[in-house]
Jmol script that loads the backbone (N, CA, C; Angstrom):
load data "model"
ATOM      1  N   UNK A   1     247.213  86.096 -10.380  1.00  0.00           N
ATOM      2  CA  UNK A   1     247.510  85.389  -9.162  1.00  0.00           C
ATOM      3  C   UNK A   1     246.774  86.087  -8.021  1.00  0.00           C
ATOM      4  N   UNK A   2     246.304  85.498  -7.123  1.00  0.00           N
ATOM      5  CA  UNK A   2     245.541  85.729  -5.775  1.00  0.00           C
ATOM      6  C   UNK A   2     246.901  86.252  -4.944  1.00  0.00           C
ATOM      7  N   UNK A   3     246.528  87.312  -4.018  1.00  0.00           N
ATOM      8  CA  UNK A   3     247.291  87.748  -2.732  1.00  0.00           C
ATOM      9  C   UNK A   3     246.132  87.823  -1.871  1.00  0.00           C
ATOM     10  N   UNK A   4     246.753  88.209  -0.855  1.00  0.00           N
ATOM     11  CA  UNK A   4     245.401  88.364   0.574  1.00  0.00           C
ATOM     12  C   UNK A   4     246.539  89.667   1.472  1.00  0.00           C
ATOM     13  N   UNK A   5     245.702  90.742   1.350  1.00  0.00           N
ATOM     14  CA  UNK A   5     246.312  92.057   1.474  1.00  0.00           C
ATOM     15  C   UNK A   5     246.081  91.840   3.199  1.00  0.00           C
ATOM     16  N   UNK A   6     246.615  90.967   4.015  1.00  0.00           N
ATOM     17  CA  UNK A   6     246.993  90.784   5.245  1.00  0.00           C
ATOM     18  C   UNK A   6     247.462  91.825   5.896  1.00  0.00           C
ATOM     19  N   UNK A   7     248.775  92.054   5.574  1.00  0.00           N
ATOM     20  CA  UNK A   7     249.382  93.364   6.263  1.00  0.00           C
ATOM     21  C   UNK A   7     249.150  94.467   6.347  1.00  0.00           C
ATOM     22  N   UNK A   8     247.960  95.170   5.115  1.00  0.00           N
ATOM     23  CA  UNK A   8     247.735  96.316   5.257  1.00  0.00           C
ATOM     24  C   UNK A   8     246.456  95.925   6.260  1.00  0.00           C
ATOM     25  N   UNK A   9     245.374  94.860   6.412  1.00  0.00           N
ATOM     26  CA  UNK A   9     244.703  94.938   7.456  1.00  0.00           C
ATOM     27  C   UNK A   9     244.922  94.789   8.527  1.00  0.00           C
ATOM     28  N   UNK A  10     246.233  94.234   9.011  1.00  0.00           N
ATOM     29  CA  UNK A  10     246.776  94.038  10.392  1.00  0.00           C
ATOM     30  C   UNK A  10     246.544  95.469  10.930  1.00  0.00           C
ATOM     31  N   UNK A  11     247.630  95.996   9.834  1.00  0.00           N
ATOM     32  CA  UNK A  11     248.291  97.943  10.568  1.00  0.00           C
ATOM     33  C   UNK A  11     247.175  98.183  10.221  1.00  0.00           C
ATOM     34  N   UNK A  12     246.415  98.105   9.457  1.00  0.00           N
ATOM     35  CA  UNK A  12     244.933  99.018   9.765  1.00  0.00           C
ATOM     36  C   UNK A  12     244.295  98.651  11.708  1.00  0.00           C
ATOM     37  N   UNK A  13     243.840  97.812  11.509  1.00  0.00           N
ATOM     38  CA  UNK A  13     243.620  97.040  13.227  1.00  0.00           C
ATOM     39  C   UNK A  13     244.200  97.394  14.117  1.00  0.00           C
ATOM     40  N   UNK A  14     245.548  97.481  13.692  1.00  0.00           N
ATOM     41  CA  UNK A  14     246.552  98.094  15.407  1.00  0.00           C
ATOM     42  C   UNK A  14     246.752  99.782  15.354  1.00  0.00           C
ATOM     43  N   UNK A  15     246.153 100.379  14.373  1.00  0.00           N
ATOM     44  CA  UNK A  15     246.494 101.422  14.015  1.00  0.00           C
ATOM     45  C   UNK A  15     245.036 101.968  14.759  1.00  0.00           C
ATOM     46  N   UNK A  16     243.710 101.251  14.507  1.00  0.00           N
ATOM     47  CA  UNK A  16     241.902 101.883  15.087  1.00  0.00           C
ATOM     48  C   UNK A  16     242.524 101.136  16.671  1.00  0.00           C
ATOM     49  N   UNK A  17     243.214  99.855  17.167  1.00  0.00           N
ATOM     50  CA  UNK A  17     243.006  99.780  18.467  1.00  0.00           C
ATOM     51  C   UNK A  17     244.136 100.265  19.404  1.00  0.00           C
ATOM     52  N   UNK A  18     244.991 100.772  18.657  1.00  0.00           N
ATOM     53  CA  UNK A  18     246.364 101.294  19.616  1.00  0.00           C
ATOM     54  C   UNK A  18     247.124 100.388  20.036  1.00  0.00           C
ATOM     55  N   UNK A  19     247.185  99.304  19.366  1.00  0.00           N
ATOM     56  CA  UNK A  19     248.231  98.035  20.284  1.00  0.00           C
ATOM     57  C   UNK A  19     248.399  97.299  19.053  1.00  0.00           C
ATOM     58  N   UNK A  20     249.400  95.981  19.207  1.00  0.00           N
ATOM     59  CA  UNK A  20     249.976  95.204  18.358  1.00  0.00           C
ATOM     60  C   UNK A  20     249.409  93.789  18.193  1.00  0.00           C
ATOM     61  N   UNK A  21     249.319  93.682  17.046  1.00  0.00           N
ATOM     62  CA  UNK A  21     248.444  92.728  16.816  1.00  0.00           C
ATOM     63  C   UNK A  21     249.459  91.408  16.416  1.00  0.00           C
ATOM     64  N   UNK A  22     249.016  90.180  16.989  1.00  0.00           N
ATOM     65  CA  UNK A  22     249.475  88.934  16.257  1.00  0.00           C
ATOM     66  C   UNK A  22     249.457  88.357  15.540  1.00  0.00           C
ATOM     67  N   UNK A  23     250.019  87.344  14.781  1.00  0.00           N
ATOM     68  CA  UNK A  23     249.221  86.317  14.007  1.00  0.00           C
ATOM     69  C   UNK A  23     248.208  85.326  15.289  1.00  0.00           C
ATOM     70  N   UNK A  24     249.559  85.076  16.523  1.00  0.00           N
ATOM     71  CA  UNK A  24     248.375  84.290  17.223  1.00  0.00           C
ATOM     72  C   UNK A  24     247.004  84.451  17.635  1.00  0.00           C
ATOM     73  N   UNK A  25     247.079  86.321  17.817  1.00  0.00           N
ATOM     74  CA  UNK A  25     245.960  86.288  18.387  1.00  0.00           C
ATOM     75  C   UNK A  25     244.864  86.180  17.591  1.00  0.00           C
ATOM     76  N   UNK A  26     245.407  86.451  15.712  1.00  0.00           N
ATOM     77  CA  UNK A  26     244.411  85.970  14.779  1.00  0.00           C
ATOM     78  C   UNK A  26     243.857  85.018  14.321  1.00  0.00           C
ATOM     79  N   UNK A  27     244.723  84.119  15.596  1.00  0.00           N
ATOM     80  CA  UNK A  27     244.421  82.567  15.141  1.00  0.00           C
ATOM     81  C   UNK A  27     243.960  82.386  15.873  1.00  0.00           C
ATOM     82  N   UNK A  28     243.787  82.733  17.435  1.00  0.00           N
ATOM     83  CA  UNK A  28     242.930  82.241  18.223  1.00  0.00           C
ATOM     84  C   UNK A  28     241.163  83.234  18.327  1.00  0.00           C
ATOM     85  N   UNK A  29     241.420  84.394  17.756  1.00  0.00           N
ATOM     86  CA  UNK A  29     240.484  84.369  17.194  1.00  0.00           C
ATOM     87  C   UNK A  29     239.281  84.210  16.068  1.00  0.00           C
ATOM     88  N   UNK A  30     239.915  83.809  14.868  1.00  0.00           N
ATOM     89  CA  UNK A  30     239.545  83.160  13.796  1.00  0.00           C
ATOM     90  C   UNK A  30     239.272  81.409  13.843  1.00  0.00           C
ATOM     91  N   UNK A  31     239.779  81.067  14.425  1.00  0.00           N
ATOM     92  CA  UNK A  31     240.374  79.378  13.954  1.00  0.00           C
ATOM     93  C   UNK A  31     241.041  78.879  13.269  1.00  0.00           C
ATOM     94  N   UNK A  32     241.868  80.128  12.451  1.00  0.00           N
ATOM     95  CA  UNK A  32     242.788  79.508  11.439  1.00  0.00           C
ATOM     96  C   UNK A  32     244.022  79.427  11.799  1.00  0.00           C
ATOM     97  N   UNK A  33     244.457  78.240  11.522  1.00  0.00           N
ATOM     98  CA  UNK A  33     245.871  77.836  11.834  1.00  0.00           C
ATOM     99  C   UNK A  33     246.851  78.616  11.343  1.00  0.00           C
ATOM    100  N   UNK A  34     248.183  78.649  12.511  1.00  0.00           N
ATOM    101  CA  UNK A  34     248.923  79.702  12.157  1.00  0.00           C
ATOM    102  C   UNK A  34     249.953  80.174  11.007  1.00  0.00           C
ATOM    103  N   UNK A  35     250.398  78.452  10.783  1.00  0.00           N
ATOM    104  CA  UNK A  35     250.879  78.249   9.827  1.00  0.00           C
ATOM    105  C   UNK A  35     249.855  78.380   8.390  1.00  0.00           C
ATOM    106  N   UNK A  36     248.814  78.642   8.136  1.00  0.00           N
ATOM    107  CA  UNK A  36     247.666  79.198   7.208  1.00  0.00           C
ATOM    108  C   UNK A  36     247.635  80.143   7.168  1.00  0.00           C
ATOM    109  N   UNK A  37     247.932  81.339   8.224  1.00  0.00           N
ATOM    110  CA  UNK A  37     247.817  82.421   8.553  1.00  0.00           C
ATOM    111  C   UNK A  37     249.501  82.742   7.504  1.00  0.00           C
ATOM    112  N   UNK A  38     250.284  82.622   7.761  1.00  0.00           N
ATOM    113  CA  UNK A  38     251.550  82.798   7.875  1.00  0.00           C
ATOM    114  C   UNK A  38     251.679  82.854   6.172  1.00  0.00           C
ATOM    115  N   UNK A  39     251.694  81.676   5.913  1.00  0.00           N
ATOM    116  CA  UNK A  39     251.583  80.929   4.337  1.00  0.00           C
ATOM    117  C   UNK A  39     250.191  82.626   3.674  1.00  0.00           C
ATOM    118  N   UNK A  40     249.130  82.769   3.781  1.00  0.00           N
ATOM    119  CA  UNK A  40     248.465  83.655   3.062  1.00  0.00           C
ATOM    120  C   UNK A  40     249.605  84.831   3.119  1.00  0.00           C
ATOM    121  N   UNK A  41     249.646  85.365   4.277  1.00  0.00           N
ATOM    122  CA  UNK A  41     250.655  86.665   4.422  1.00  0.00           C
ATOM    123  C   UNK A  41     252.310  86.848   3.573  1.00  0.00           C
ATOM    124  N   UNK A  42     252.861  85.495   3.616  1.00  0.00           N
ATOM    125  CA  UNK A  42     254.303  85.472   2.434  1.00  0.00           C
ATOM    126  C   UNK A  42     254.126  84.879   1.240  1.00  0.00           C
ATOM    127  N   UNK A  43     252.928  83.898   1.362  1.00  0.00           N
ATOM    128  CA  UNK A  43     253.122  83.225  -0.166  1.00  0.00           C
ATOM    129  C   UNK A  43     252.177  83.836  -1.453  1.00  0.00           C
ATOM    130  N   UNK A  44     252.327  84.633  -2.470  1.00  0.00           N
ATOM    131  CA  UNK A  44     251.065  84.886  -3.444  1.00  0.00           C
ATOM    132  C   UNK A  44     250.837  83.286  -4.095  1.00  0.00           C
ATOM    133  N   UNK A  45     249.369  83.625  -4.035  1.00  0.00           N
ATOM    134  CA  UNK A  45     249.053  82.182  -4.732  1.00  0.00           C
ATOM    135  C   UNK A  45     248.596  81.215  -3.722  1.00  0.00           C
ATOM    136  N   UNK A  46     248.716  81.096  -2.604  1.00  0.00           N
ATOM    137  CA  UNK A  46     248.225  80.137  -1.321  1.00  0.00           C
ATOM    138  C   UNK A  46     246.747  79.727  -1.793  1.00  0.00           C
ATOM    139  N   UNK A  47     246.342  79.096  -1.599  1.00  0.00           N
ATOM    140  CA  UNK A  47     244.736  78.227  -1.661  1.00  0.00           C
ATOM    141  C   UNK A  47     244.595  78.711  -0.148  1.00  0.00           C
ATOM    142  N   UNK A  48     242.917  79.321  -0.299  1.00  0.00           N
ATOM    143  CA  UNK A  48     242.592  79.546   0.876  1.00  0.00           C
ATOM    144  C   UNK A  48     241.218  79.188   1.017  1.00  0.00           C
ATOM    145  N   UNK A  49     240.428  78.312   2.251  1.00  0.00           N
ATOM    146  CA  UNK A  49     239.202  77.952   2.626  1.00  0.00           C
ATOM    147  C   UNK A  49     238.501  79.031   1.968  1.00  0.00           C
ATOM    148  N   UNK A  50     237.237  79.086   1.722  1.00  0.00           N
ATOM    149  CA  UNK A  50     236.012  80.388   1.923  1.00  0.00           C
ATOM    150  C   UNK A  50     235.605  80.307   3.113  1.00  0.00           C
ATOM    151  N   UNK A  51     235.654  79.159   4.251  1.00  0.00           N
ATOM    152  CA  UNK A  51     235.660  79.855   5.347  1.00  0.00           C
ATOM    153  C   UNK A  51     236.447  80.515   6.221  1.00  0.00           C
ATOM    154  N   UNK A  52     237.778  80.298   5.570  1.00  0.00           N
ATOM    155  CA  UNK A  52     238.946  81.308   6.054  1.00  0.00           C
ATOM    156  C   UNK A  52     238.642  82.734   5.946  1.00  0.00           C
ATOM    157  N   UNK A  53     238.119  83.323   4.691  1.00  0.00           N
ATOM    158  CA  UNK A  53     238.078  84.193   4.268  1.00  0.00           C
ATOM    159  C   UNK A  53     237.141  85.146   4.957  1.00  0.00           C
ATOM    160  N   UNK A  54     235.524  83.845   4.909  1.00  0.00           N
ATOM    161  CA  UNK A  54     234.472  84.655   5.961  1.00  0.00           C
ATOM    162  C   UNK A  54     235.365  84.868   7.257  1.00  0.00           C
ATOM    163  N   UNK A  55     235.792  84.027   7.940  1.00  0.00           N
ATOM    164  CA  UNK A  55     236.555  84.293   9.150  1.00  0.00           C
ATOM    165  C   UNK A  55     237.239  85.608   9.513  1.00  0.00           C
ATOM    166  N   UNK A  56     238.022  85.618   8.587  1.00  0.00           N
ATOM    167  CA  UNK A  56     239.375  86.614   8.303  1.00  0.00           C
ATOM    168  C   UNK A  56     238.595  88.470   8.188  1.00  0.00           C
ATOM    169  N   UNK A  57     237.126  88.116   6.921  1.00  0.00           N
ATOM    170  CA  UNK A  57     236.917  89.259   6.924  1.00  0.00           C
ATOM    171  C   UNK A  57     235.685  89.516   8.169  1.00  0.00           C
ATOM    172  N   UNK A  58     235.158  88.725   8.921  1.00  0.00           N
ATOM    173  CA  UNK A  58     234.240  89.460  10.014  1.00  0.00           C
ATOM    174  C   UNK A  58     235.799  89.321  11.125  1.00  0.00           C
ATOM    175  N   UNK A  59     236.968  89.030  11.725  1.00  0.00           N
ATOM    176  CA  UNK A  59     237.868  89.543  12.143  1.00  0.00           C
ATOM    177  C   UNK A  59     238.193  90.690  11.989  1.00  0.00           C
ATOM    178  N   UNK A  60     238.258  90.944  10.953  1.00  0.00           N
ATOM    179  CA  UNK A  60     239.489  92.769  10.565  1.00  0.00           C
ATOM    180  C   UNK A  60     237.597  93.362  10.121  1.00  0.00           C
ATOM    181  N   UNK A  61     236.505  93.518   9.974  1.00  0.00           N
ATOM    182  CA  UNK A  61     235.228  93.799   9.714  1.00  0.00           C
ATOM    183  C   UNK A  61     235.897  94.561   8.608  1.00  0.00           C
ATOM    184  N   UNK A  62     235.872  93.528   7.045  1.00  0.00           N
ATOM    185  CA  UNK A  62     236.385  94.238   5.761  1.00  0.00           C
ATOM    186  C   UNK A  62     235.148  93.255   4.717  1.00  0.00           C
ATOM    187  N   UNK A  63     235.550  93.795   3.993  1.00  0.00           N
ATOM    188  CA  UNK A  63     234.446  93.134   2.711  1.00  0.00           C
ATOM    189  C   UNK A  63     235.783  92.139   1.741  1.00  0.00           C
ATOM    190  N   UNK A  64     235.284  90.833   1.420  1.00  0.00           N
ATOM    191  CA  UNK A  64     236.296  89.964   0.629  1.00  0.00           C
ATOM    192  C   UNK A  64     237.178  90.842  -0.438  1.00  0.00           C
ATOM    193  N   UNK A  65     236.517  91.674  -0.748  1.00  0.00           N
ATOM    194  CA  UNK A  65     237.061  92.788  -1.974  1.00  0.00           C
ATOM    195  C   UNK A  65     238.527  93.192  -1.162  1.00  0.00           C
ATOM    196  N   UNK A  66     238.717  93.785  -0.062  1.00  0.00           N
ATOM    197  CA  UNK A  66     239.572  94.543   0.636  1.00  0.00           C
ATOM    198  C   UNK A  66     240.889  93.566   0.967  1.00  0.00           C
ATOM    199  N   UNK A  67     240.237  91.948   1.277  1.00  0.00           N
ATOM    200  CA  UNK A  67     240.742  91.015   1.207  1.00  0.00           C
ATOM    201  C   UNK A  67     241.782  90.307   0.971  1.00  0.00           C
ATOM    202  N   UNK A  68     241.436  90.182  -0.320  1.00  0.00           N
ATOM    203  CA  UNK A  68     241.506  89.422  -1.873  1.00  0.00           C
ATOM    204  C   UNK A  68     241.647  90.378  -2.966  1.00  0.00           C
ATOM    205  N   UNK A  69     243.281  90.100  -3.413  1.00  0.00           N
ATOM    206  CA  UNK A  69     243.977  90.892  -4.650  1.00  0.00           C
ATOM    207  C   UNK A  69     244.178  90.305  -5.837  1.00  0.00           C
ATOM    208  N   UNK A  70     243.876  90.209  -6.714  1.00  0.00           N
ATOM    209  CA  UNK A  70     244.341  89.579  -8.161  1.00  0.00           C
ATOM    210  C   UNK A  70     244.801  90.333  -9.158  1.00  0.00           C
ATOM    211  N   UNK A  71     245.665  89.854  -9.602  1.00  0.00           N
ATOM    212  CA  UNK A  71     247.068  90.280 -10.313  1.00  0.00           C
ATOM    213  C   UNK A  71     247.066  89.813 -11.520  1.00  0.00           C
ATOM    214  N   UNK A  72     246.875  90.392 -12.401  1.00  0.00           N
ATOM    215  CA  UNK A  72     246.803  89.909 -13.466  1.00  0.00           C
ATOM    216  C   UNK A  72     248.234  89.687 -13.903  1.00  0.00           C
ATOM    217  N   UNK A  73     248.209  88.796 -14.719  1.00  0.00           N
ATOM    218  CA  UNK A  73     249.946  88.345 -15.559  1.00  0.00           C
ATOM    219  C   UNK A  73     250.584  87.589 -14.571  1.00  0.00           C
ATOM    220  N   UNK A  74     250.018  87.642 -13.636  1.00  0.00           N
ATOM    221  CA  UNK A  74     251.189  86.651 -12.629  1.00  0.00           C
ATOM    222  C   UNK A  74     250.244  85.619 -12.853  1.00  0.00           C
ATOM    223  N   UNK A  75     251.655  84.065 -12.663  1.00  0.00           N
ATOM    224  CA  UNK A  75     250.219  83.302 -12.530  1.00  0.00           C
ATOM    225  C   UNK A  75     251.041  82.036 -11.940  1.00  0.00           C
ATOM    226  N   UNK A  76     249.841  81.151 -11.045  1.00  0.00           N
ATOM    227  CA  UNK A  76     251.076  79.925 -10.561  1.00  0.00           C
ATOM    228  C   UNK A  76     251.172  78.744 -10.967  1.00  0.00           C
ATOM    229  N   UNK A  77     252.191  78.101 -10.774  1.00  0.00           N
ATOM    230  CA  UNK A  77     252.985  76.965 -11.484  1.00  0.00           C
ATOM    231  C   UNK A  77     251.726  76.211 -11.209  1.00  0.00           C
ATOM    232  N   UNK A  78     251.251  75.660 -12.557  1.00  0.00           N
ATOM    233  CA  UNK A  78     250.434  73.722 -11.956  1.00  0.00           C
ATOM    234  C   UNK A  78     251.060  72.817 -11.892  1.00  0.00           C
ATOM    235  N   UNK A  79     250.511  71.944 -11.266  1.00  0.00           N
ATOM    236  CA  UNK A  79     250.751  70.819 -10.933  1.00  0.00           C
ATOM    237  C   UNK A  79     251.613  70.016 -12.177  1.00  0.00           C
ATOM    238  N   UNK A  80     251.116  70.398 -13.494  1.00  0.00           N
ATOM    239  CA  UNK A  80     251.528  69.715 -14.789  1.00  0.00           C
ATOM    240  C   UNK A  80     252.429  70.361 -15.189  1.00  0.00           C
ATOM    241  N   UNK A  81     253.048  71.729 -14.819  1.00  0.00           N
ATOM    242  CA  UNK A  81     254.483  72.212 -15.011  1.00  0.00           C
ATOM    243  C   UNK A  81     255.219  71.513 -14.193  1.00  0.00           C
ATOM    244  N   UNK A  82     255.144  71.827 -13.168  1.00  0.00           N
ATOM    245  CA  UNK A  82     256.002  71.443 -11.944  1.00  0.00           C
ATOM    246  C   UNK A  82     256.191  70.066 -12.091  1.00  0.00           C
ATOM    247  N   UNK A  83     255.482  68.666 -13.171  1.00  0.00           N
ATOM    248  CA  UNK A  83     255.765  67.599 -12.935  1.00  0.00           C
ATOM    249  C   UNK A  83     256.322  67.227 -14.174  1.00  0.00           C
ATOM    250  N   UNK A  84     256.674  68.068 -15.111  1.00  0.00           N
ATOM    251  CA  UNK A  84     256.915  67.905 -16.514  1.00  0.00           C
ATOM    252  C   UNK A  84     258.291  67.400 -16.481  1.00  0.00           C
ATOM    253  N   UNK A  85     258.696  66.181 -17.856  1.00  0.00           N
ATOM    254  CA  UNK A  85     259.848  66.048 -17.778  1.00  0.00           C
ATOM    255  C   UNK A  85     260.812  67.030 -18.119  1.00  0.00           C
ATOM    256  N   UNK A  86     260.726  68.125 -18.588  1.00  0.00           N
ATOM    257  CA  UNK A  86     261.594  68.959 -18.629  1.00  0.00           C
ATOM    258  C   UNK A  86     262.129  69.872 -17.192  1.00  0.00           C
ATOM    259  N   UNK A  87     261.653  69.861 -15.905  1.00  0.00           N
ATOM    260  CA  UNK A  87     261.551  70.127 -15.206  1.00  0.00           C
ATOM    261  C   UNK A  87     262.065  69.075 -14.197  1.00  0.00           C
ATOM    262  N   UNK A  88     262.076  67.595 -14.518  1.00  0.00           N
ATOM    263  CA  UNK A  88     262.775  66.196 -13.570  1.00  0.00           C
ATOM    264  C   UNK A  88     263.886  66.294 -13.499  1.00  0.00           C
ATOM    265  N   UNK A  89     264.748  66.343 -12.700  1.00  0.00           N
ATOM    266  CA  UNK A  89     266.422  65.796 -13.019  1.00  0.00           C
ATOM    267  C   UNK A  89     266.135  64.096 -13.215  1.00  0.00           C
ATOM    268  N   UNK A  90     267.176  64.376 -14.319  1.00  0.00           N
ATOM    269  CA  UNK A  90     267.839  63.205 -14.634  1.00  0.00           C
ATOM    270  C   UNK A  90     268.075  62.556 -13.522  1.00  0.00           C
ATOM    271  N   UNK A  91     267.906  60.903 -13.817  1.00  0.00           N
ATOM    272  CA  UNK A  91     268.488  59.504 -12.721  1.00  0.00           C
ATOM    273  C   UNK A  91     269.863  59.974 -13.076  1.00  0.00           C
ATOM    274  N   UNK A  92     270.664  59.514 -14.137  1.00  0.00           N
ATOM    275  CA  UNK A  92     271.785  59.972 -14.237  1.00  0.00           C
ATOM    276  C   UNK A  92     272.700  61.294 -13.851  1.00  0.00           C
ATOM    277  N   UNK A  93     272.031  62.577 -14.029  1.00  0.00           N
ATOM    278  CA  UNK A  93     272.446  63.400 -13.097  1.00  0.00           C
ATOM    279  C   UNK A  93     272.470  63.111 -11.196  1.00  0.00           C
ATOM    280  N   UNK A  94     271.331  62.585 -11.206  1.00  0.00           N
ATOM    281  CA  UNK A  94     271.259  62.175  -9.169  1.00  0.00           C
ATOM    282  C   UNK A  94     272.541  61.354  -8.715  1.00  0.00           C
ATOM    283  N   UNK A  95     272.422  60.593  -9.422  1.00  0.00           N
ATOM    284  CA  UNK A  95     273.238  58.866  -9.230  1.00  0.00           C
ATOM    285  C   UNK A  95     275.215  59.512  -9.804  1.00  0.00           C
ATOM    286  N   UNK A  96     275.258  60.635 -10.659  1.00  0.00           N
ATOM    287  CA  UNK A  96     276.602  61.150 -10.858  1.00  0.00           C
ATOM    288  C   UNK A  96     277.328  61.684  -9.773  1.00  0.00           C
ATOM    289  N   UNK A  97     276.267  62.431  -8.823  1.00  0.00           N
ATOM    290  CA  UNK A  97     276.882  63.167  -8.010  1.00  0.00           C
ATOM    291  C   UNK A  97     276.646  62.427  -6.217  1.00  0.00           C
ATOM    292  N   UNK A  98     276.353  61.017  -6.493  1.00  0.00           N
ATOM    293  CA  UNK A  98     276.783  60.572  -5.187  1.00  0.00           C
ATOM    294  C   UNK A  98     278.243  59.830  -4.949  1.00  0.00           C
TER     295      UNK A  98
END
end "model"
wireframe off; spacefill off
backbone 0.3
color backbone group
């Protein structure tokens, strides 16, 4: 599974400029939306642009490597798990409990 080691580059950043860093102000200097911003930093597994990434790494001046974490053995749900009938509730379970 993909992570994006966000937080250790934040505190790296506020740690070389002496002050506290935002998500906003990473959004208004990147272009990436905050809620994009937000979603990379809590969710492992997020889909992220490659131009997020160029963005993100001439922002924090890191190489994609420093970036971008992969985890082996973890891995995320597809689309074809998550839609499997073993995974549907039952009509009959929905329709019992109204």
């Amino acid at each position: 599974m993909i992570s994006y080691e966000m937080v250790a580059l934040i505190h790296k950043k506020q740690v070389e400029e002496g002050r506290r860093i935002t998500v906003q102000e990473i959004s208004l200097a990147t272009g990436i939306n905050r809620t994009t911003l937000s979603r990379m930093i809590h969710h492992k597994g997020h889909d992220c642009l490659v131009s997020n990434i160029e963005a993100l790494c001439k922002y924090f001046s890191c190489e994609p490597s420093e970036l971008i974490k992969f985890e082996k053995g973890d891995s995320v749900p597809t689309a074809r798990s998550l839609c499997s009938n073993a995974s549907r509730p039952r009509l009959e379970s929905l329709t019992a409990s109204m």
